[in-house]
N, C-alpha and C positions, 0 to 999 in steps of 0.2 A: 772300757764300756762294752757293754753286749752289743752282740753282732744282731744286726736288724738284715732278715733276706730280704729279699727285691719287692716283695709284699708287704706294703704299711699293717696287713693287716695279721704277720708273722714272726715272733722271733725266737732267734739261735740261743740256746743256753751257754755263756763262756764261762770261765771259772769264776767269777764274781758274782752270778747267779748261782751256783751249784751249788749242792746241799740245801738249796733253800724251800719251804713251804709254796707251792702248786700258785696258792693264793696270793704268795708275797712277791715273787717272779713276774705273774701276772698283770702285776705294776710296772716294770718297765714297759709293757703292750699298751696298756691304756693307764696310763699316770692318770689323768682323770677323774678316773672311778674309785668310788671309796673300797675301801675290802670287804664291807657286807655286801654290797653290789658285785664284786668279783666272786665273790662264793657261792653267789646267787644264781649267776653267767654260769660258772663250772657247772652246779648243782644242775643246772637243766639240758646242760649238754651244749653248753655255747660256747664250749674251749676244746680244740683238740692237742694232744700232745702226741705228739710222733705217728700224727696222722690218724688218731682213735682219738676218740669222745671222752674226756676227762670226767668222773662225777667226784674224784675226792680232793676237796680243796688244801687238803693238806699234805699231799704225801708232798714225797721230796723229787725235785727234778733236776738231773745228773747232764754234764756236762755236755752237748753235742743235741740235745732237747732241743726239739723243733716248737714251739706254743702257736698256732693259730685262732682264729676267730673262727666261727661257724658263719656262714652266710646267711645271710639275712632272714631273718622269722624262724630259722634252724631253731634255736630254743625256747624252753618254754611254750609249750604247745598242750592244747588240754586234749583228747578225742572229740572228736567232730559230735555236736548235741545237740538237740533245739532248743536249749534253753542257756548254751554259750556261743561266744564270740567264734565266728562271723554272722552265725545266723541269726543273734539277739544282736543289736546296733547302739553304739551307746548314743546316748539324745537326750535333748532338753525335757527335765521332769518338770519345773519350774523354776519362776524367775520371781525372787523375793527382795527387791533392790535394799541393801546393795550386794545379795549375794542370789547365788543361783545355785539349783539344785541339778547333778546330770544323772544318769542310769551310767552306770557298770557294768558290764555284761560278765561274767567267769570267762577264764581262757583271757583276758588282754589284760597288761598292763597298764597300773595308774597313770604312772610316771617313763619316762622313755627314759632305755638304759644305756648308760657309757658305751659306746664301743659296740651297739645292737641294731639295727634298725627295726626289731620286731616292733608291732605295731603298740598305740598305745592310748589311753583317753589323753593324755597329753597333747600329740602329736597330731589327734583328732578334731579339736577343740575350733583349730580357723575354719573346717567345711561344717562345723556346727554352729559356728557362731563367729559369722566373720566379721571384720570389724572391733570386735569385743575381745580385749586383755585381760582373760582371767587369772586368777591365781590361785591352784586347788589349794586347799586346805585340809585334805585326808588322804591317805593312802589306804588303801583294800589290797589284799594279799590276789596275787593273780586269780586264783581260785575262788576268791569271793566276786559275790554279786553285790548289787545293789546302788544305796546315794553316795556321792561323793558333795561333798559343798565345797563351793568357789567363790572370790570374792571380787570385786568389779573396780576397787581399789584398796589402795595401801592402810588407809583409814578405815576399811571393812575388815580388812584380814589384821591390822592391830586388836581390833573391838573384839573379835573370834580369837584370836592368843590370849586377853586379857579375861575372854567367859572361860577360856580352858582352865586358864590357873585356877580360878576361883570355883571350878568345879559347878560348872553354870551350863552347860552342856551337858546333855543326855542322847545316847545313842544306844537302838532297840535292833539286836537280829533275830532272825530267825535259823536255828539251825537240826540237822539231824544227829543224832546221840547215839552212838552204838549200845545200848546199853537200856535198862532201866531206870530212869530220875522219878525216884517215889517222891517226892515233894521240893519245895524251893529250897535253894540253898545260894549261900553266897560264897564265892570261893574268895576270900581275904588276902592270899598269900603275895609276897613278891616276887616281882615278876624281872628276871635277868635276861638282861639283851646283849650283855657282853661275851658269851659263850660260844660266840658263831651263829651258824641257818638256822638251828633249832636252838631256841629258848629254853632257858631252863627255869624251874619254880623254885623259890628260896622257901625255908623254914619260916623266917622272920614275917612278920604282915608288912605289907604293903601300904602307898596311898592310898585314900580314900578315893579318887580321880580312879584309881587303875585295880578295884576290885571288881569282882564279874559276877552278877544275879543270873542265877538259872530257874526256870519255871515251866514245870512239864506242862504241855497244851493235851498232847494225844502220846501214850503208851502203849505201843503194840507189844503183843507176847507174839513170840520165835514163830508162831504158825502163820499169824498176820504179818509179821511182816517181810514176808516172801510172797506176799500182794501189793508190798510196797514196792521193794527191790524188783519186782517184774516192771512195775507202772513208771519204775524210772531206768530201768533197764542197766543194772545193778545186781554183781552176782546177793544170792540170796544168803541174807547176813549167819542164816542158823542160830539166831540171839534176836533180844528184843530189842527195839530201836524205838526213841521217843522224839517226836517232834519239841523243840523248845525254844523256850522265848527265852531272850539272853537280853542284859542290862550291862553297858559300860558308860562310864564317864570320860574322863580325856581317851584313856587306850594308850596301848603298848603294841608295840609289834607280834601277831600270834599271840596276842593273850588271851582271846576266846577259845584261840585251837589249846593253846597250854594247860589253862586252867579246865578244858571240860575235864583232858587227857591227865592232870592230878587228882581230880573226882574219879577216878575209873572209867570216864565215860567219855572216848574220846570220840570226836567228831568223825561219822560214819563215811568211811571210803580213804580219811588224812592219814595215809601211811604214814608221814611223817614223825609224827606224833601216836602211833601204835592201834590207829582207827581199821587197819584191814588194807587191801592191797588194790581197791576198789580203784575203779578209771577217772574219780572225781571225789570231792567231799561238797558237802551242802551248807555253803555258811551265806547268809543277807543280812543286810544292812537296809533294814525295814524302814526304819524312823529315827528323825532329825528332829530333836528338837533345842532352842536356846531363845530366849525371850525376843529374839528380833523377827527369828523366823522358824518353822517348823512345817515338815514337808514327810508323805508316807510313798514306800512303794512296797508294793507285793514280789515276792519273786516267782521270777519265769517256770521253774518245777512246780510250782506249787498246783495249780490246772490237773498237773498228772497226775496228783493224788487224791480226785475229784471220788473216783470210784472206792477207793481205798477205804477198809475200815475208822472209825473212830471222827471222821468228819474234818481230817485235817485243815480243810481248804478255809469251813466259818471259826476254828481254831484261831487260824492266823489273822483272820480279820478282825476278829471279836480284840485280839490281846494289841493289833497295831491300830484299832480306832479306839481302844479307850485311853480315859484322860492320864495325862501324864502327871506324876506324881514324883516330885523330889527326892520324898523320903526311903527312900525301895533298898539301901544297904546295912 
């Protein structure tokens, strides 16, 4: 068996872990956690190996491999903003029994991870609502903003699995495009989650649940929007950048970040996905809607682009108050 040091939260590489993948190791430390969760942990610097910051879940870890945790809220961390976590708080948007709507702020996690105690809307949910057993029913990538819906019981979040299959759910963001979106498009393709942290897009089409409507609001050219990126404080892209309104049904993991980023237009700042090397990228999750209940929120950048050419701000208001329509793939 591998040698565990004196620290629950450290172990020794012996020869029955050697040779093996960073991420698949990582599992003796926290059995627990699934291994997109442990890639996730590496990915953001929440593992060190031989006393240094781990970012590749795969390399190979050799015999005499020290594996630590990072201490608490050490990963995953955005740059400090006003329009992310800690400064935006997540909170009650509304309460549509038998589910409730919360705010997500960028920067905090949905869900609290294995083996982390960075902070979380999970983890937040009894000083928001004490008394009250919710049970989220979406996950938003760290770096997203916006709704999350929850449900109040087991009979509520059955009802919400049984709209998802049937493609009865409708979900609206709003995001930034590095790029030019001359007109709406819908990107079709399937969408692969078994590839590791970064998804990959298949040839073949996809569900119908899990294709992605894009719809340019505001199109800045390269001189505008270096009035953008000042207003949100964002090096200046040197390329045009489109505000857009985005359309999913159930959703996949990163399939808004995947699919702009197979358009050529990948979400402005998502290194991840070949968006620039930017301190953040801009994706919300504007609007909820499914026949029991439907709830809007605006995002917290949005304010900053008040001055900004092209009127972003009645943009995004105009495309999250008008009515919702089924037909949009």
């Amino acid at each position: 068996m591998p040698e565990t040091p004196a620290s629950s939260a450290a172990l020794k590489i012996d020869g029955s872990l050697a040779g093996r993948r960073l991420d698949a190791a990582l599992g003796e430390l926290v059995p627990d956690m699934g291994v997109r969760a442990r890639r996730r942990l590496i990915e953001r610097g929440g593992v060190l190996l031989n006393g240094r910051r781990a970012h590749a879940p795969g390399q190979t870890v050799r015999q005499g491999d020290v594996l630590e945790l990072v201490a608490p809220c050490a990963a995953g961390t955005l740059p400090s903003s006003p329009w992310g976590y800690p400064l935006q708080r997540p909170h009650v948007l509304a309460d549509h029994a038998p589910y409730v709507f919360l705010f997500k702020p960028a920067g905090l996690h949905t869900v609290a991870l294995r083996g982390s105690a960075a902070p979380s809307l999970e983890a937040l949910l009894p000083e928001m609502l004490p008394g009250t057993r919710l049970r989220l029913l979406q996950r938003l990538d760290f770096e997203t903003s916006g709704l999350v819906c929850a449900a109040v019981s087991p009979e509520a979040e059955e009802a919400f699995r049984r709209a998802e299959r049937q493609d009865e759910i409708l979900k609206d963001y709003l995001a930034l495009l590095l790029g030019g979106l001359e007109k709406p498009v819908t990107a079709r393709a399937a969408i692969d989650m078994d590839g590791g942290a970064t998804v990959r897009v298949r040839d073949s089409e996809g569900e119908t649940g899990r294709h992605t409507r894009f719809v340019p609001l505001v199109r800045w050219q390269a001189r505008e929007a270096a009035a953008v990126a000042q207003a949100l404080g964002m090096p200046d892209p040197k390329a045009e950048l489109t505000l857009a309104a985005c359309r999913i049904g159930r959703g996949a993991r990163h399939q808004i970040r995947a699919h702009a980023a197979w358009l050529g237009l990948p979400l402005w700042g998502d290194a991840r996905y070949g968006g620039g090397s930017g301190p953040a990228f801009f994706l919300h999750h504007g609007r909820f809607h499914m026949a029991a209940a439907e709830c809007r929120c605006l995002p917290p950048w949005l304010p900053a682009l008040a001055e900004t050419p092209g009127g972003a701000s009645a943009a995004a208001r105009r495309w999250l108050d008008a009515s919702v329509s089924a037909d949009i793939f």
